[in-house]
DRENGUGU-480464 format. One record per residue (C-alpha): x, y, z; residue in one letter. Coordinates in pm, whole numbers, padded with zeros to 5 digits, always signed. Layout:
DRENGUGU-480464
XYZA;...
***
This chain:
DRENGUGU-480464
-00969-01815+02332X;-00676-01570+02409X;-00462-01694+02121X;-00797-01591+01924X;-00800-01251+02030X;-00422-01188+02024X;-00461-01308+01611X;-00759-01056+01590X;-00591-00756+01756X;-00298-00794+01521X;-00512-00813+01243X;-00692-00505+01338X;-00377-00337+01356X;-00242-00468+01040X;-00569-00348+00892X;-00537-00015+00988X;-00163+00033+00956X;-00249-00045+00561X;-00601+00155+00574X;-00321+00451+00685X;-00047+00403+00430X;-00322+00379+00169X;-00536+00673+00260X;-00177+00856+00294X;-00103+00743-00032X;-00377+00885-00189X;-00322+01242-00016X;+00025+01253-00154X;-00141+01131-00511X;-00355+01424-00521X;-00118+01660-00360X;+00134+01541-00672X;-00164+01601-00975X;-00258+01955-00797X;+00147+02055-00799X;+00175+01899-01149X;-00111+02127-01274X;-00005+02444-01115X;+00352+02388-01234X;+00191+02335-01585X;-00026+02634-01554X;+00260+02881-01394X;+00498+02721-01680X;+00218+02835-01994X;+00155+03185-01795X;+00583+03231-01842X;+00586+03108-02185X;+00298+03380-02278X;+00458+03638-02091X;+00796+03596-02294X;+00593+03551-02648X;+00458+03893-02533X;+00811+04041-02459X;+00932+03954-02817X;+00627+04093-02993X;+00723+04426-02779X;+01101+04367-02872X;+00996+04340-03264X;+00782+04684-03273X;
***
């Protein structure tokens, strides 16, 4: 019976040290698509800006 519960406790653990790494995972998934966005987004705002400097240049 003690063999039993040394295999369950380790599977426990196992389970959780993989529940952890996957819910981490998924954290640094979504903190990867939000930076990927804002780069996108502060990338377009630059490209505007500079569309608007040569329009000023031209005049």
């Amino acid at each position: 019976m003690n063999e039993e519960m040394v295999i369950l406790a380790a599977d426990d653990a196992a389970e959780a040290w993989v529940g952890a790494v996957g819910a981490g995972g998924v954290f640094l998934l979504l903190i990867v698509i939000v930076w990927q966005i804002a780069a996108t987004w502060r990338a377009r705002m630059l490209a505007a800006r500079e569309e608007q400097h040569r329009q000023l240049a031209g005049k």
